[in-house]
C-alpha positions in Angstrom: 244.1 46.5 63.4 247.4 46.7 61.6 247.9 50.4 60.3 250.9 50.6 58.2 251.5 54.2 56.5 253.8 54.8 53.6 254.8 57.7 51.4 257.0 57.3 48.2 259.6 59.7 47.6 259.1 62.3 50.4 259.3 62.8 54.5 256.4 62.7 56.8 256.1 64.7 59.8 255.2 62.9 62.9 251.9 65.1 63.2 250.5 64.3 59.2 251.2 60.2 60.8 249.6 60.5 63.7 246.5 62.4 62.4 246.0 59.5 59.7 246.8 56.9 62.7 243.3 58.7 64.5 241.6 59.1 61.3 242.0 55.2 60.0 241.5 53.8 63.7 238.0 55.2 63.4 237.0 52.9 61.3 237.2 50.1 63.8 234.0 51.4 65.1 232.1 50.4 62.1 234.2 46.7 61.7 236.0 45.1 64.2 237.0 42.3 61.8 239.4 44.7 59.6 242.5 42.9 59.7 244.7 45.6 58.0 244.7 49.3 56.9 247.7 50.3 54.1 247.1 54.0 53.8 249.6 55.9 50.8 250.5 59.5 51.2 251.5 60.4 47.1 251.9 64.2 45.7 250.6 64.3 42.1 252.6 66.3 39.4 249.8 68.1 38.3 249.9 71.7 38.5 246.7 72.6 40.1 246.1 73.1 44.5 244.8 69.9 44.6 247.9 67.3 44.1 247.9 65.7 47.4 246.8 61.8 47.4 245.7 59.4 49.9 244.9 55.8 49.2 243.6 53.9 51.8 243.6 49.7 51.4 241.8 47.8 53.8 241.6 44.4 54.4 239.4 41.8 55.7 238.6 38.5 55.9 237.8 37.5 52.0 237.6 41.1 51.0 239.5 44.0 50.5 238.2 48.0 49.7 239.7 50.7 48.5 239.4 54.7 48.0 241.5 56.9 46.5 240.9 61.2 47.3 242.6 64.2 46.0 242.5 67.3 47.9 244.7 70.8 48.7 246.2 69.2 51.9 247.2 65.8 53.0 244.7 66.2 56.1 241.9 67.2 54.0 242.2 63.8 51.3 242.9 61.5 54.8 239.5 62.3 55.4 237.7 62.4 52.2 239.2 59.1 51.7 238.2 57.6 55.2 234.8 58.4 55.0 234.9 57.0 51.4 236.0 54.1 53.1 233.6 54.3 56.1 230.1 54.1 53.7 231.9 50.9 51.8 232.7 49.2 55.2 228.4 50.2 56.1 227.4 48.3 52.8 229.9 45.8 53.4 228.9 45.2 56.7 225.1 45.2 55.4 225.4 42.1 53.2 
């Protein structure tokens, strides 16, 4: 699986990349046909804690899903928004 990581408008530390890198691979346990993951690291310009974004995309053959989480931290939204992504690929897989 193809895991390409962007973030518009702002640096990434090498440790934020490589936690969503072991976050995203994990869902290669529940599907090994998932072609592609496009995960987007945004900050929000609303003024509450929780303006942090991650988007995760992933493709597969005919289909693609998609989450989107807020959260205080960039760590914290990674993984809301993988297992969002992790109960789609269950029913997915399911049909």
């Amino acid at each position: 699986m193809k895991t390409i990581i962007e973030t518009p408008n702002f640096n990434v530390k090498d440790s934020l990349t490589e936690f969503v890198k072991l976050n995203v691979e994990k869902l290669e346990i529940i599907s090994d046909k998932i072609v592609e993951s496009r995960v987007f690291l945004k900050l929000d310009k609303f003024d509450n804690k929780e303006n942090k974004v991650c988007e995760i995309k992933v493709s597969l053959p005919g289909n693609d899903l998609f989450a989107s989480k807020h959260a205080d931290s960039f760590e914290e939204a990674v993984v809301l928004t993988v297992e969002a992504i992790k109960h789609q690929l269950k029913r997915w897989k399911d049909v």
